[in-house]
C-alpha positions as CSV (number, residue, x, y, z in Angstrom):
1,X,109.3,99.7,123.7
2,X,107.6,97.5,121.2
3,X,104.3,96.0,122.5
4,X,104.2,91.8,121.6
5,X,101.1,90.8,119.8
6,X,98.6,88.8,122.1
7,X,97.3,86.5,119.5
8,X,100.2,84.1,119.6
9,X,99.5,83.6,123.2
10,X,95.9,83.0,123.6
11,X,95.7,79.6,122.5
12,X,97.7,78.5,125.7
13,X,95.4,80.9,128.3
14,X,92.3,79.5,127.4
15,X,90.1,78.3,130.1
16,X,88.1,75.6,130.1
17,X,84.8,76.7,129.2
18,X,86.5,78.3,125.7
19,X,88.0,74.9,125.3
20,X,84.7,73.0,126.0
21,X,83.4,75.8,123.4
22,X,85.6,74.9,120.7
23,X,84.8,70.9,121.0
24,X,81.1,71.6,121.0
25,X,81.4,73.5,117.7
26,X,83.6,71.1,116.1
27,X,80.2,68.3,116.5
28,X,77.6,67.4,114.0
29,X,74.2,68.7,115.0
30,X,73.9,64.7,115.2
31,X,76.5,64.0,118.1
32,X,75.8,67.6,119.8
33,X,71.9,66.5,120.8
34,X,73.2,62.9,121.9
35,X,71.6,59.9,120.5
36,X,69.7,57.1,121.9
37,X,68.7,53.2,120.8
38,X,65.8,52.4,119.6
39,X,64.6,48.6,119.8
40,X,62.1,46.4,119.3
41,X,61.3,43.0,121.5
42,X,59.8,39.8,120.3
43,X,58.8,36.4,122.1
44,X,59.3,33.1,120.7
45,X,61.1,29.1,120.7
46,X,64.1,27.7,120.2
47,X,63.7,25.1,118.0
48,X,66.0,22.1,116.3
49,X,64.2,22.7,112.1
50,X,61.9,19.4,111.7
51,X,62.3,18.5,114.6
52,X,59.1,18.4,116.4
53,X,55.8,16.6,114.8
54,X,52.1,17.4,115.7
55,X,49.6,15.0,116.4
56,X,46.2,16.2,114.9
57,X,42.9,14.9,115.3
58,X,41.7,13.5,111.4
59,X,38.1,13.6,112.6
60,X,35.9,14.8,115.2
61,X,35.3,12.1,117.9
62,X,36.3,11.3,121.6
63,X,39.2,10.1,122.9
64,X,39.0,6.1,124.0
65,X,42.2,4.9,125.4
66,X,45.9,6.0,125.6
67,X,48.1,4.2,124.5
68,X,51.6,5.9,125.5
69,X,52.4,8.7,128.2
70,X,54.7,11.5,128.1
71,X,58.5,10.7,127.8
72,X,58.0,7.5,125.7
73,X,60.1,6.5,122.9
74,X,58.2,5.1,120.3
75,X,58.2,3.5,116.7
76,X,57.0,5.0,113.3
77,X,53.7,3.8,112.6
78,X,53.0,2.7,116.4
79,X,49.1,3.5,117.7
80,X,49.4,5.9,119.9
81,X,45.8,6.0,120.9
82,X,42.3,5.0,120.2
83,X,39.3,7.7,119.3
84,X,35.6,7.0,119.2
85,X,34.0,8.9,116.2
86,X,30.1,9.1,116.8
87,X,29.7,10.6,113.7
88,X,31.1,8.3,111.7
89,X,30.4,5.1,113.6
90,X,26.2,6.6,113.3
91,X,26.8,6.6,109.4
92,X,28.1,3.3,109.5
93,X,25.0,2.1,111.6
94,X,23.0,4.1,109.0
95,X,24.5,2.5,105.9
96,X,24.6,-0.8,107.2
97,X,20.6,-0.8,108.1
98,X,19.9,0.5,104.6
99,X,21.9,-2.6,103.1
100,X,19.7,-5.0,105.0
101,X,16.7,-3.4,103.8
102,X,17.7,-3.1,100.3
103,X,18.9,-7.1,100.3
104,X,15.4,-7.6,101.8
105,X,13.5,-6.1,99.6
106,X,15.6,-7.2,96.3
107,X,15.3,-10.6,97.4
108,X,11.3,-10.1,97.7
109,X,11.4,-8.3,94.6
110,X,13.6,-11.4,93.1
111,X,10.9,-13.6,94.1
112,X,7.8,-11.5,92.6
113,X,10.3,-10.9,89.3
114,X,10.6,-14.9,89.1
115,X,6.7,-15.4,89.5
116,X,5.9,-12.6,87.2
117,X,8.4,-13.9,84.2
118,X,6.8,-17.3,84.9
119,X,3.8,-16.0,84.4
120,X,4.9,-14.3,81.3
121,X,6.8,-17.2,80.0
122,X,3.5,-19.4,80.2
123,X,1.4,-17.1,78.3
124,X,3.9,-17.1,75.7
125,X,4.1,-20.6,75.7
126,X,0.2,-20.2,74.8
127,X,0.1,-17.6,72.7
128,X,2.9,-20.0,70.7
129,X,0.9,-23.1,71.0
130,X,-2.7,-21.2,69.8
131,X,-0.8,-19.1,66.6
132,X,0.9,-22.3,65.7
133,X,-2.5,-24.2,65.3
134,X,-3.7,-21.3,63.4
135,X,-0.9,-21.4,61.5
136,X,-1.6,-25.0,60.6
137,X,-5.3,-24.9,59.9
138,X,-4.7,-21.6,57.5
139,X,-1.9,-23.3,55.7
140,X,-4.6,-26.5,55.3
141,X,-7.0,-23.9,53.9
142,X,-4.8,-22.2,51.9
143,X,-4.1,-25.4,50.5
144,X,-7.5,-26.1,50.1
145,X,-8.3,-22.8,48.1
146,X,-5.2,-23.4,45.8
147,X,-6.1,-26.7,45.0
148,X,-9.6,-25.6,44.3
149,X,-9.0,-22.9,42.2
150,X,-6.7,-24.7,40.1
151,X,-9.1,-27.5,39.3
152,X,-11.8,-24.0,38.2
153,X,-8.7,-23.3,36.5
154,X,-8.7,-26.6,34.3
155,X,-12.2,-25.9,34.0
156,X,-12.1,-22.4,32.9
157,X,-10.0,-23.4,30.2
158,X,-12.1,-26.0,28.8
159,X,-14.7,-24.1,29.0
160,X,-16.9,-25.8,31.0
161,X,-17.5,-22.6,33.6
162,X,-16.8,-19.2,33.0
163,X,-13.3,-17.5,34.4
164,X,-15.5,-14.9,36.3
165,X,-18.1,-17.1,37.3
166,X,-19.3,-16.9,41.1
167,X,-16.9,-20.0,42.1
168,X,-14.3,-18.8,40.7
169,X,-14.0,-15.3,42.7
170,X,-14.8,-16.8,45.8
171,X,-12.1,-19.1,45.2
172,X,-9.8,-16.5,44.8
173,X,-11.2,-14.3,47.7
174,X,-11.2,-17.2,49.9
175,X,-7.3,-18.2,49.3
176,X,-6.4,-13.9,49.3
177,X,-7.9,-14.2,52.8
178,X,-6.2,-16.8,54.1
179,X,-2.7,-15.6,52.7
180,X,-3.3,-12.3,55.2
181,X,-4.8,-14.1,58.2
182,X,-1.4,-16.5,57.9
183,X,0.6,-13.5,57.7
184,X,-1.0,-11.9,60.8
185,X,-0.7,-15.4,62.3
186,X,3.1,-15.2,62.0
187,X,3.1,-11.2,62.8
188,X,1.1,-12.0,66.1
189,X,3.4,-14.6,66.7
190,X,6.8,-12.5,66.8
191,X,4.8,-9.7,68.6
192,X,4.3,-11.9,71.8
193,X,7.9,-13.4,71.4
194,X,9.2,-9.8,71.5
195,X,6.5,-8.7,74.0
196,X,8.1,-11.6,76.5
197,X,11.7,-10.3,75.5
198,X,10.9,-6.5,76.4
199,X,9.1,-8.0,80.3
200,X,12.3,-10.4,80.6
201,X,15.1,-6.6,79.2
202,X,12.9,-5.0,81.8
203,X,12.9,-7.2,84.6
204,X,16.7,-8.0,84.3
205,X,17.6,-4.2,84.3
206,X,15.7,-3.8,87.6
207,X,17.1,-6.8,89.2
208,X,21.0,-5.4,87.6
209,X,20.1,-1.8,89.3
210,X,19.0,-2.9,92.7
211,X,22.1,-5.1,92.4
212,X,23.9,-2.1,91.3
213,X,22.8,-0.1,94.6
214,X,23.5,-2.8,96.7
215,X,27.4,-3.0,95.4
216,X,28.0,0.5,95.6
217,X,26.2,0.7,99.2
218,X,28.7,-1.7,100.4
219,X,31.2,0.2,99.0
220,X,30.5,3.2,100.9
221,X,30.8,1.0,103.8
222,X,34.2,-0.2,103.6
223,X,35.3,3.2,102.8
224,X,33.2,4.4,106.0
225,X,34.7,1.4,107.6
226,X,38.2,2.2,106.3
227,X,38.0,6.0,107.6
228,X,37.0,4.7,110.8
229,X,40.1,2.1,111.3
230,X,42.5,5.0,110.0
231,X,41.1,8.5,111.5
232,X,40.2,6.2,115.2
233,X,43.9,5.4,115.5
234,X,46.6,7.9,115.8
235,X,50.1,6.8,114.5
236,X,53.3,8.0,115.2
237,X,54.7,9.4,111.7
238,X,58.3,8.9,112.8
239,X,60.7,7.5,115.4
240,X,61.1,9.9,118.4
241,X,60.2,10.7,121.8
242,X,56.2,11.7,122.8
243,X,57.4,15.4,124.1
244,X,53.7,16.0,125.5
245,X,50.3,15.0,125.4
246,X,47.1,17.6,125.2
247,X,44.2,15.2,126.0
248,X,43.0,12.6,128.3
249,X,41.2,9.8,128.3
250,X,37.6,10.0,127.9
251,X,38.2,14.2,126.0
252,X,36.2,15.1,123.5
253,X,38.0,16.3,120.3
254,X,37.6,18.6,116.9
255,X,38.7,17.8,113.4
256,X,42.0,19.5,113.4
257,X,43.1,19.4,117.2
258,X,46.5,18.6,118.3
259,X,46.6,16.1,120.3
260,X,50.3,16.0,121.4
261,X,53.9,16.0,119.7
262,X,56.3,13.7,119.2
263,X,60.4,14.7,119.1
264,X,63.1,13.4,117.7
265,X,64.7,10.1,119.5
266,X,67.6,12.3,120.4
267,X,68.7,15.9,121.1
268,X,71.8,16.7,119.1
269,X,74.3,18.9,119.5
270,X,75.4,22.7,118.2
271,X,78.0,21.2,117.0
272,X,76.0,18.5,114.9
273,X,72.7,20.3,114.3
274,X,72.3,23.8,115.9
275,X,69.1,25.2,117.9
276,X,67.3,28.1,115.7
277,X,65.0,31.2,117.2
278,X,61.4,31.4,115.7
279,X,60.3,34.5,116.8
280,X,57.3,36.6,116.8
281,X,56.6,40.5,116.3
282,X,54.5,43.3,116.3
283,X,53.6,43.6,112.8
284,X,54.8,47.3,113.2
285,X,58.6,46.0,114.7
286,X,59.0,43.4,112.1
287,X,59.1,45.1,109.3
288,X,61.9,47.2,110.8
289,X,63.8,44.0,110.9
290,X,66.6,43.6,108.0
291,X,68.3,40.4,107.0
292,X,71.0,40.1,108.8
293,X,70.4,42.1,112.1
294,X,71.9,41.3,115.0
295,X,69.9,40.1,117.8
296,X,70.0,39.3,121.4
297,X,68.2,36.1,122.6
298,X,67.3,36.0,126.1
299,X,66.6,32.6,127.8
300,X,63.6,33.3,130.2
301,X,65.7,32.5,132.7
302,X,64.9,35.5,134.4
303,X,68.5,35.8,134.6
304,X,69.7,38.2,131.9
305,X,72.0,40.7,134.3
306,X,73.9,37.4,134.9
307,X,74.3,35.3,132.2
308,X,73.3,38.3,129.4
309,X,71.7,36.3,125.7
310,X,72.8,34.6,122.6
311,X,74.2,36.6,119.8
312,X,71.9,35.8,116.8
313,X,71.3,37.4,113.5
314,X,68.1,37.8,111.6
315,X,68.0,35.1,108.2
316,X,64.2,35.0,107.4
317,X,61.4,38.1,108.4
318,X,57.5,36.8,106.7
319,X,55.6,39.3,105.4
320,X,51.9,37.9,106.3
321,X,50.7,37.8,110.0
322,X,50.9,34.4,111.8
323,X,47.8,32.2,112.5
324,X,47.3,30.6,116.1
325,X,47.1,27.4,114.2
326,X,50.6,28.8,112.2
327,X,52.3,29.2,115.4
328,X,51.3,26.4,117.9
329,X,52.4,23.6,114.4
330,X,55.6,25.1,114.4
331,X,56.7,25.6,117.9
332,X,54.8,22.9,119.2
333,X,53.2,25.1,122.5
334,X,49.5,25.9,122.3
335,X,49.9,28.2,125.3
336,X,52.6,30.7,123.5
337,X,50.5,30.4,120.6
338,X,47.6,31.5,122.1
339,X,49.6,34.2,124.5
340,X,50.7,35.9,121.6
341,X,47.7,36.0,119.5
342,X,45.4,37.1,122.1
343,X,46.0,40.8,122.0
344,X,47.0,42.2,118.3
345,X,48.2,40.0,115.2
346,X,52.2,38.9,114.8
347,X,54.9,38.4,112.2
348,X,57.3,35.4,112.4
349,X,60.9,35.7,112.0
350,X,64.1,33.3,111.8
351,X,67.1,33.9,114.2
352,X,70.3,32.7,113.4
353,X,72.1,31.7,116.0
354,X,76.4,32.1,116.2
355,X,78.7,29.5,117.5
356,X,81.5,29.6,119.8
357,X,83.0,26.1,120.7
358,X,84.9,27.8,123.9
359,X,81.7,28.4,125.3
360,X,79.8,26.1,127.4
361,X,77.0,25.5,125.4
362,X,78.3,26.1,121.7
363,X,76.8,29.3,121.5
364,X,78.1,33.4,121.3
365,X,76.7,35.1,124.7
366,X,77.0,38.8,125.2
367,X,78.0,38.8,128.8
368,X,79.1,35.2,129.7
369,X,80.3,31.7,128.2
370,X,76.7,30.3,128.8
371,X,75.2,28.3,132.1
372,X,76.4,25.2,132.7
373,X,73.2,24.8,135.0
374,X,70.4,25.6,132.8
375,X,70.5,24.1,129.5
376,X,69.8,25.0,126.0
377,X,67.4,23.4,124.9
378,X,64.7,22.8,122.4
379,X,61.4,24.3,123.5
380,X,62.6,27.2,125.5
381,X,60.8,30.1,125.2
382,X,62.9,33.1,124.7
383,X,62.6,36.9,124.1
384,X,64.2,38.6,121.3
385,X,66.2,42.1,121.4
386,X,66.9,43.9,118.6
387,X,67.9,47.6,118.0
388,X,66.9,49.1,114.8
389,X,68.0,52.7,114.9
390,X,70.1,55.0,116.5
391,X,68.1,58.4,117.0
392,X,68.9,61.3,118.5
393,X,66.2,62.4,121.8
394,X,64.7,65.5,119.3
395,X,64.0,62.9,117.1
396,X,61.3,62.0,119.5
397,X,60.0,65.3,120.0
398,X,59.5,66.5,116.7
399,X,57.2,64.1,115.6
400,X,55.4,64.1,119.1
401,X,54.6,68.3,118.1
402,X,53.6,67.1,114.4
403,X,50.9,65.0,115.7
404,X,49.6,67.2,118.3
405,X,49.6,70.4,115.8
406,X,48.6,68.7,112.6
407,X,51.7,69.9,110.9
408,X,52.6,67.6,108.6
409,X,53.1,70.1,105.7
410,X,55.9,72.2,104.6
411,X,55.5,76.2,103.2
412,X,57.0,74.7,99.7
413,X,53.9,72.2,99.8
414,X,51.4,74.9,100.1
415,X,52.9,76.6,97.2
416,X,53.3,73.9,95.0
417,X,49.7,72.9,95.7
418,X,48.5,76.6,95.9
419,X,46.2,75.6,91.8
420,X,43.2,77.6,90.6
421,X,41.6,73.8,90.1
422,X,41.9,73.4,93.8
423,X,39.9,76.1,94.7
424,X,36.3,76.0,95.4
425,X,34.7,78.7,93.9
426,X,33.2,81.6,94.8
427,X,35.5,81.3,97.8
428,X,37.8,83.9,99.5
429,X,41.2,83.2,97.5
């Protein structure tokens, strides 16, 4: 009797543990451990892009009067309120005293100017009036001498006296003396005329400087003046809608401080103009964030089993940390900002959000077709969901071991490192 062969027939009386066998071998090492998300969460706004504008204080000062309250629809260019400025308003005191006292004493300096080129002017006039009479009574002896010496001439010649006698040089010395003394006449003359000139050049450029310091003095007080109209009243930049204000009457303000924000006159539509997510990271997450990620954004709702988030996808990751400063300007909420910067620095990123007209809203949700009791709106805080990797559980432990043992390198390191010029010497090898 011939014996069948049982390998044809094993196949079919397998039980379910060699069938279990044969799936688990047939696995990557990948799908045989299991695998497990990993994610990273953020916090931040949903925002309409240039939507919201922040009020800032131009200068430190205090705030007067209010002018608007929360709610209001106002103009472009509309004061929205009134700040005192000490500082400034003490400067302008300041300047102001020092222009009286400067007019004051120009115009006392005018008048002592005035009496002292008077004064000036009438010793000229002398001086004039005593060179010019000198001036005349040389001439008259010069005249006299040349007349004389020509008659010892005419007498010289006929030879009545001799051409060097006694007369003679003395007439000659006498008119040589004369012809210098005019001369010094007329030099003295144009010295005190030029004198005068210099004290009249000297006392005209002192009056033009204090003039000078006067101008620009009240200069500096219009612009002080001009600084004061402008940085004491706060003007809406655009047409819109005051969303909230952060002072009070009677508050005393920093150069730099927001004071409020004003919104756009009307909220539109995701059809017209859809919401975006700016959203904030750890530092560590964000740069784990590539373009184009999908992400869930939550509505702090406190109702994510129900209504589930917003599909959204990542456009935009910066690569610098955000500023308190960065992050209250652009969503418009100091309190965020602050929340987020308080413990360890952040990294902004862009959401993209995706459409779906069927849904109440105008927007993808994971679970639902949105809330048609709580809105979507701009100014709602949201957190962020993203999953990054997929990583299998040993994945976790591995690293956890490397860390706790120090082993970071491999045997094929040590060899490749293992270099006489990495020995210290005289060492065991």
């Amino acid at each position: 009797m011939t014996q069948a062969s049982p390998t044809a027939a094993e196949p079919s009386h397998r039980g379910p543990f060699q069938r279990l066998q044969a799936r688990w071998q047939g696995l990557s090492d990948h799908n045989q451990v299991g695998v497990s998300l990993a994610g990273v969460e953020g916090m931040g706004v949903l925002i309409y892009p240039d939507n919201a504008g922040i009020l800032n204080a131009r200068a430190g000062g205090q705030v007067r009067e209010l002018f608007v309250k929360e709610g209001e629809q106002v103009a472009r260019g509309q004061v929205l309120m009134q700040l005192y400025l000490p500082v400034l308003e003490r400067q302008l005191d300041q300047q102001r005293g020092n222009l009286r006292q400067l007019e004051r004493h120009n115009a006392q300096l005018d008048e002592r100017d005035a009496l002292r080129l008077l004064t000036e002017k009438r010793a000229l006039d002398t001086s004039l009036a005593k060179f010019s009479d000198d001036r005349r009574r040389y001439g008259e002896l010069q005249s006299t001498y040349a007349s004389k010496l020509r008659n010892l001439d005419f007498l010289a010649q006929r030879e009545v006296v001799a051409p060097l006698s006694s007369e003679v040089v003395s007439a000659e010395q006498g008119l040589t003396s004369t012809s210098v003394n005019l001369d010094d006449v007329k030099i003295n003359e144009k010295n005190v005329v030029t004198n005068y000139q210099q004290v009249k050049l000297t006392i005209e450029t002192q009056a033009l400087q204090r003039r000078y310091q006067i101008d620009n003095l009240k200069r500096q007080i219009q612009v002080t003046e001009a600084k004061i109209a402008y940085d004491g009243k706060v003007h809406a930049d655009r047409n819109g809608t005051v969303l909230d204000l952060q002072v009070i009457a009677g508050q005393t303000v920093g150069t730099g401080q927001r004071l409020g924000t004003i919104g756009r006159p009307e909220q539109p539509s995701a059809k017209d103009r859809p919401l975006r997510v700016v959203s904030y990271f750890a530092p560590a997450d964000a740069r784990r964030l590539p373009l184009g990620l999908p992400v869930e954004v939550v509505p702090q709702w406190n109702q994510r089993g129900r209504f589930g988030g917003i599909v959204g996808k990542v456009t935009q990751v910066l690569t610098l940390p955000a500023t308190q400063d960065d992050i209250s300007t652009t969503t418009g909420n100091a309190q965020l900002a602050q929340a987020l910067t308080q413990n360890d620095p952040v990294m902004r990123s862009e959401i993209e959000l995706e459409r779906d007209p069927s849904s109440v809203d105008g927007y993808r949700w994971t679970l639902s077709g949105g809330s048609g009791v709580f809105p979507i709106r701009d100014g709602l805080t949201v957190s962020t969901h993203a999953y990054v990797e997929w990583r299998s559980p040993i994945s976790y432990v591995i690293p956890g071991l490397r860390s706790l043992t120090g082993g970071f390198r491999t045997p094929w390191i040590d060899l490749r490192w293992n270099l006489p010029s990495l020995r210290q010497p005289n060492t065991v090898p």
